[in-house]
N, C-alpha and C positions, 0 to 999 in steps of 0.2 A: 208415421212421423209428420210430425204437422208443417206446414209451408215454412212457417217463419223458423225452423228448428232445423229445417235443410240447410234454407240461407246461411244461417247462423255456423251449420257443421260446415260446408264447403268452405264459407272466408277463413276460418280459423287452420284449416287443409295446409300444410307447408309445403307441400310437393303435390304442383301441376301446373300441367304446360298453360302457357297464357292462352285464357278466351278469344277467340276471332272471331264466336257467333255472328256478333253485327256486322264483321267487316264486309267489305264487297269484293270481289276478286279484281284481279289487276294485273296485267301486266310488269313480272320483275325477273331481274334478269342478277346475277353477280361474277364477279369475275377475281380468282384467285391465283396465287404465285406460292412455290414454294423451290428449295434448292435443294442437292443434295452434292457435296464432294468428294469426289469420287478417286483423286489424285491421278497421278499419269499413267501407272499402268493402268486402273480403272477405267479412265479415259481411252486409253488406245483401244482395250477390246470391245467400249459400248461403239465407238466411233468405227470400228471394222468388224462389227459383228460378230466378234468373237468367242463369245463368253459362251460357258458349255452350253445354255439354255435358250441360244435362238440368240433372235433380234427381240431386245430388252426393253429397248423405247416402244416397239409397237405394243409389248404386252402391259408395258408401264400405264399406256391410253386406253386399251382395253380394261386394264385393274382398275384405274382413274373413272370411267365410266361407272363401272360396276359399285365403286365406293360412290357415287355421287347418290346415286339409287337406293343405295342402303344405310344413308346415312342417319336415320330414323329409328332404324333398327340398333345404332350403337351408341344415341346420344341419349339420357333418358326425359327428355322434356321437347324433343326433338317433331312438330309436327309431320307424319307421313304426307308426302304431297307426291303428284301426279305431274312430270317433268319433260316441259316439251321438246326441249333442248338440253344436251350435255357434251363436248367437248374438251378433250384434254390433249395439251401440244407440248411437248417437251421437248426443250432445245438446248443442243452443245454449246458450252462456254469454255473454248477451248483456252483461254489465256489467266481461267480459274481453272480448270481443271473439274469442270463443274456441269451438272444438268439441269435446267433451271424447267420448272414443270406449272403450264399456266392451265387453267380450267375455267371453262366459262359455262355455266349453269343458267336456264331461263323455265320460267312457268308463268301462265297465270293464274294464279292463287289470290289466296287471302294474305298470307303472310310471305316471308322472304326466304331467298334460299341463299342465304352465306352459306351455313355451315354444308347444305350440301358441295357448295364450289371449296371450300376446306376442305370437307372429307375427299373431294376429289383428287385433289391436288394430292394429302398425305397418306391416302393408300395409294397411288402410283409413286412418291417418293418411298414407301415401305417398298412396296415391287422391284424397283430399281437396287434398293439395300437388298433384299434377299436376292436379288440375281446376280449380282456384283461382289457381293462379300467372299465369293470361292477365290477371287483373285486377290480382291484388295478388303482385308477385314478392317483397315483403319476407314473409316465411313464418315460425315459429318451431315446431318439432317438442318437448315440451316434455310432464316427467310421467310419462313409461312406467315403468310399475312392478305387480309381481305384486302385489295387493291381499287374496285367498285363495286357500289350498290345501285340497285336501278331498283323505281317505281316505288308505292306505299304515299303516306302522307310526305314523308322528305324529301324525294324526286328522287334524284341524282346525288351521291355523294362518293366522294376521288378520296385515296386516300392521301397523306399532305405530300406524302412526299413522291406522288406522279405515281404514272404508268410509263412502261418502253412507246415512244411515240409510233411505232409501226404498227403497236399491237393497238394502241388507241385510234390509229387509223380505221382497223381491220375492222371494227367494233364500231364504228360511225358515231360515238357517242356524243348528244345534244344535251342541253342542259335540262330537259326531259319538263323544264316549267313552261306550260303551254300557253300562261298569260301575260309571258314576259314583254313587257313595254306596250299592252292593251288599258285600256281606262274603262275602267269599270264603276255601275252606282251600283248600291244594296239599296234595297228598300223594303221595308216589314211593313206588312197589315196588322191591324191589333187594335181594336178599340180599347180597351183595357193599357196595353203602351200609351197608347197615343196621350192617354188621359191621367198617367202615369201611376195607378193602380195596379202594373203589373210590369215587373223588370224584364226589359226586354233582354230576350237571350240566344233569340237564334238570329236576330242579326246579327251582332257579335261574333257569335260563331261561324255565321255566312264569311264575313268580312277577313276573318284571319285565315280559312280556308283558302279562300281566292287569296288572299297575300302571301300563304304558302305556294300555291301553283305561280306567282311573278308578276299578279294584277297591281295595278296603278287606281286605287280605290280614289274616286274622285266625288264621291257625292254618298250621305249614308242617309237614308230619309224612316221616319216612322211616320205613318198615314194610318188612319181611321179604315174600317172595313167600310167605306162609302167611295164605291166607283168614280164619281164626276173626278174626288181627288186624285185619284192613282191617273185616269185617264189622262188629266191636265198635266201631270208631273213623267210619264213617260214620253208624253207628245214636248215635254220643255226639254226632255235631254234625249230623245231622238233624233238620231244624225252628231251628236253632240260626244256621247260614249261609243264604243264599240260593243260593251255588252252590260244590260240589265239584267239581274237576279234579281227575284222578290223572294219573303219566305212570308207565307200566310194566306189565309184565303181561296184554299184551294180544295174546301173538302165540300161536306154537300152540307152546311147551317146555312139558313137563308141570309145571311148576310155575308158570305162565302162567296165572294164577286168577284175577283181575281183572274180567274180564266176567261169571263163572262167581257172581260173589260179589253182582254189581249184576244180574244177574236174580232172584236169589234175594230181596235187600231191593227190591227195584223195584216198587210198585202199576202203574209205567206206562213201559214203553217206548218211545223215541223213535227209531223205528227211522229215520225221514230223516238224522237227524243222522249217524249212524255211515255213511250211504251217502255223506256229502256228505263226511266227513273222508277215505274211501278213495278217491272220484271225483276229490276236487280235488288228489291228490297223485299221482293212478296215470299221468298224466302222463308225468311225469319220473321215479317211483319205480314201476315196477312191483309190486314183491312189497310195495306199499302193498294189494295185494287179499287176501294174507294176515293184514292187520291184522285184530284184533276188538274193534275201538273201538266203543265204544257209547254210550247215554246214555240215562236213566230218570228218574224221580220216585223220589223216596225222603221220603214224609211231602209238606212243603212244599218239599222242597230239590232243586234238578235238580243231579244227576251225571254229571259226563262223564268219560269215559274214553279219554286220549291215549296212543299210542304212549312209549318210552321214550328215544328220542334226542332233541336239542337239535331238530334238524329238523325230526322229527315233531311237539316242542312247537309252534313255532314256525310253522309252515305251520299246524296245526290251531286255532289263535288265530287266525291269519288268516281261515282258513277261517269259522272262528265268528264273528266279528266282526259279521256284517255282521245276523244272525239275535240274537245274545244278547240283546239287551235287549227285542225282542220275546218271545223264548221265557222269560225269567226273569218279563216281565209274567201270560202263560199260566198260569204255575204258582203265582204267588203271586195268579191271578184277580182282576188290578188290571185297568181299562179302559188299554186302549191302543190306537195307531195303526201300520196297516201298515208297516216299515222305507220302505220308500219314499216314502209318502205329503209331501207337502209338499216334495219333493224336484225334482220336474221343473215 
């Protein structure tokens, strides 16, 4: 079957899980609620351990677990993922008469795990109904709802109507946008832009990505593949921004000066970063190991240097994300906490 007749059969495909190929993995985390009422004698023997089958809550967290795990296996669009955390707490509500059953789910993956912190949560509220129903068959399933989402292109999102503030204590959660209240410039290489021969497209898409992580875009420049330019225009907002991105000029065309320009103004290379934007894309993009993405100190301003397609924007944000607001703390020699810290 020929190339374009593949294509052609998979778009038209109605049933299949969403592509993640490109994505990059990432740190996500989700957190779910669900209830179950159980009324008062229900209540009295989950609360005294009475119910012919044991202590019900503890098998409820063991079930919760085990659904969290299998939740792949019973959704049919459901990505299998590899789950570094799972967690399920369920707790008496003695004045409903009720088990309210929380699960907090984390991995890093490509994609997110709701539905595994759902599945969590409703095979331990099933658990709970078949070990309770010998006493009390009047049962009410009641409540399930994702409550947070962490990491992916949208960071953080709460659901509207809160979480119990102890348990969002317990969970340390930040607003997880690492550029929030930084100033940031874009700047595209492109003779072709510059000359207006070619629509520029991956500054644009540089720019909304950082304004997705909480950046204060303060300057958006398109410059010529000619050094002296770029040179003159990071030395005028050096010390001025906290962080410069470029996208362009990073590959090997002899007019591919970009790197060539940021070691020359650089006091300090950062040579992990540019191994970490070519590892976490050579994946799915091979000739991502011809890139020469880089990133340095320039005065107090860290620079980084992204490939020039929308993709390469876009994967190398990602990529960064998870490091930036640690590495912007480095350089402007503010006291900070490890990206992770408060996390698990």
């Amino acid at each position: 079957m020929a190339t374009q007749n593949i294509k052609k059969f998979f778009e038209q495909s109605q049933y299949q899980m969403a592509d993640i190929t490109r994505k990059a993995s990432s740190f996500r985390r989700a957190v779910a609620m669900g209830r179950i009422l159980v009324g008062e004698v229900g209540y009295t023997h989950i609360k005294h351990q009475s119910l012919p089958k044991g202590d019900v809550l503890k098998l409820a967290e063991i079930a919760g677990v085990q659904g969290a795990k299998m939740a792949w296996q019973q959704i049919p669009m459901c990505h299998p993922l590899l789950l570094d955390h799972v967690a399920v707490y369920p707790e008496l509500e003695e004045e409903t008469h009720s088990v309210v059953v929380y699960a907090v789910v984390s991995t890093t993956s490509k994609t997110g795990v709701e539905m595994e912190a759902l599945a969590a949560v409703n095979t331990a509220l099933l658990t709970l109904y078949d070990l309770t129903k010998p006493v009390e068959p009047a049962l009410t399933l009641t409540d399930t709802r994702l409550l947070v989402k962490e990491g992916g292109k949208k960071g953080l999102w709460v659901h509207p109507d809160g979480i119990p503030d102890a348990f969002q204590a317990g969970l340390s959660l930040t607003s997880r946008r690492p550029l929030e209240g930084r100033n940031v410039a874009v700047i595209t290489l492109s003779d072709r832009a510059f000359k207006g021969e070619y629509k520029d497209k991956s500054g644009p898409a540089l720019k909304e990505a950082l304004e997705r992580l909480g950046g204060e875009i303060t300057e958006v420049q398109i410059l010529p593949d000619e050094p002296d330019k770029l040179e003159k225009k990071i030395t005028e907002l050096a010390g001025k921004v906290e962080l410069i991105i470029t996208t362009g000029g990073t590959g090997l065309a002899p007019r591919d000066s970009t790197p060539d320009v940021l070691c020359k103004l650089g006091n300090t290379e950062i040579s992990g970063i540019g191994e970490l934007l070519r590892s976490s894309a050579a994946e799915y993009v091979p000739t991502s190991w011809l890139s020469r993405s880089m990133a340095v100190i320039v005065d107090s301003t860290l620079v980084i240097a992204l490939p020039g397609s929308t993709s390469g924007v876009r994967d190398g944000v990602e990529a960064l994300k998870p490091i930036l607001s640690h590495a912007l703390d480095h350089v402007q020699g503010k006291q900070h906490l490890h990206p992770q810290e408060g996390v698990e």
